[in-house]
C-alpha positions as CSV (number, residue, x, y, z in Angstrom):
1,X,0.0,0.0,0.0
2,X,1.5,3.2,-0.9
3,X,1.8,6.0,1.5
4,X,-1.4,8.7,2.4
5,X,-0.5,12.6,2.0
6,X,-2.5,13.7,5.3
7,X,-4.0,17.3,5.1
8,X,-6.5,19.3,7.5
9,X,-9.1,17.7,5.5
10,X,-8.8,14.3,5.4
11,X,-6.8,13.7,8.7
12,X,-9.9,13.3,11.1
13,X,-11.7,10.9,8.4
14,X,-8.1,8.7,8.2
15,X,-6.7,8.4,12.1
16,X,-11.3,7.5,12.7
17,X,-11.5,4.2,11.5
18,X,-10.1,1.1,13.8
19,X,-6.8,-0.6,13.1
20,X,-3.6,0.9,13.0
21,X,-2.3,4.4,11.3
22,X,1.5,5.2,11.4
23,X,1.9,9.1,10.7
24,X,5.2,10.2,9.4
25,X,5.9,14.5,10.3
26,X,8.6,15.2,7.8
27,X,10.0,18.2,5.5
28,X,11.3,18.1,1.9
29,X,14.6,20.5,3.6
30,X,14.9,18.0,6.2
31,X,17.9,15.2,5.6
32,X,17.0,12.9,8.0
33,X,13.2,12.6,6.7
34,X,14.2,12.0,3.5
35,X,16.9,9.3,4.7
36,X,13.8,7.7,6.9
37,X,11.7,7.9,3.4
38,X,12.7,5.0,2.0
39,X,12.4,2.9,5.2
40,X,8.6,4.2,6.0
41,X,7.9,3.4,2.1
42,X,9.0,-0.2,2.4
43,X,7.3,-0.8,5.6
44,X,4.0,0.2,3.8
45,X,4.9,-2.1,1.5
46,X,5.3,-4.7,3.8
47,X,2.0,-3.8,6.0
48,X,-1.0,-3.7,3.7
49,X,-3.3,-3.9,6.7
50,X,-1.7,-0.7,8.3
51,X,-2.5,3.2,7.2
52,X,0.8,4.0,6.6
53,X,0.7,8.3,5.9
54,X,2.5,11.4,6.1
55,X,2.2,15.3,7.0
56,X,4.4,17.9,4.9
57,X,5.1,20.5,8.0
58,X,5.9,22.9,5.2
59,X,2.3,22.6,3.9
60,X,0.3,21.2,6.5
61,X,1.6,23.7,9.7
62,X,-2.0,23.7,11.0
63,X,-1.8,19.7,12.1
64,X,2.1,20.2,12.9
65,X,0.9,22.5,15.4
66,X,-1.5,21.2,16.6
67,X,0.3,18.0,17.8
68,X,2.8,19.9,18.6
69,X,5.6,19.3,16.3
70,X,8.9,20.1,17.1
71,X,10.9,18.0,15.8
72,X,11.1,16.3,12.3
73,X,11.2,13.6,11.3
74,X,8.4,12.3,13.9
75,X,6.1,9.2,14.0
76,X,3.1,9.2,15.7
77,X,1.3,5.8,15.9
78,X,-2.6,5.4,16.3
79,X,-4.2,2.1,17.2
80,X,-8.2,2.7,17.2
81,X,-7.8,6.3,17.8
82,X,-5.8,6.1,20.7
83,X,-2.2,7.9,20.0
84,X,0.3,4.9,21.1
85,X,3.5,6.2,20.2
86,X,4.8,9.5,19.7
87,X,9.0,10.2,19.3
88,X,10.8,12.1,16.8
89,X,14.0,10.8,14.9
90,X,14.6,8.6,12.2
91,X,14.4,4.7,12.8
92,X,16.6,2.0,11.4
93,X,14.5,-0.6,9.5
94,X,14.7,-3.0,12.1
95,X,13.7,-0.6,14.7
96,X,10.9,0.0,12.3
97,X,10.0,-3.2,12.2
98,X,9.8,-4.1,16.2
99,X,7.5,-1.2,16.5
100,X,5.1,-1.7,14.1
101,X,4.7,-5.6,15.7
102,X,4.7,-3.7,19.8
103,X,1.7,-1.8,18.5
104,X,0.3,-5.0,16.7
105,X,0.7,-6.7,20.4
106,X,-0.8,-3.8,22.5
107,X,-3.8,-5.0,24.3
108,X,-6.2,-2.0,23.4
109,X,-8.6,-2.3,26.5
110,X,-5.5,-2.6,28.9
111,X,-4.3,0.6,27.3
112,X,-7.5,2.5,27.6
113,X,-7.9,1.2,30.8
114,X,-4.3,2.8,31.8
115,X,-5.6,5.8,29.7
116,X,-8.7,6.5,32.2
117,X,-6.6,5.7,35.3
118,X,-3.7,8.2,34.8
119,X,-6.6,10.8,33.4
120,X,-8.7,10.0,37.2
């Protein structure tokens, strides 16, 4: 599956559904993102049953902001809605890899359950 350009527009409607959306934050200036490019791109390949999609902070500065961007390149990992992972820098393939199966893992009512505890 090839990668989603996310705008203001069609973000809400793609992180809504259930399953898993991995969000790349990256910049056409910056090195690193295009040296992680390649990586995300294969991983997409790889994962056909993830939404695998990115956010141009040149373009998009509206959603950058609003998650509070400050740093590129940075993945931010949705599972059902719920943001799971959030950490800028580049990762090696492998690294890739061991993530995308953590997240596959996660027990989603265990994490909503930790969600509502740490928010009581």
């Amino acid at each position: 599956m090839a990668t989603i350009a996310l705008t203001t527009d069609n973000f809400k409607e793609t992180i809504d559904g259930q399953g898993i959306v991995i969000v790349d934050f990256w910049a056409p200036w910056c090195a690193p993102c295009r040296s992680f490019a390649p990586t995300f791109e294969a991983a997409s390949e790889k994962h056909a049953d993830i939404t695998f999609a990115k956010v141009n902070t040149e373009e998009q500065r509206e959603l950058a902001g609003a998650f509070n961007i400050r740093s590129i390149p940075t993945l931010m990992v949705f599972r059902d809605q719920v943001i799971v992972y959030a950490e800028s820098g580049a990762l090696p393939s492998a690294a890739f890899d061991q993530l995308v199966e953590q997240v596959r893992g996660l027990d989603m009512d265990q994490v909503r359950a930790d969600i509502a505890a740490q928010a009581n």
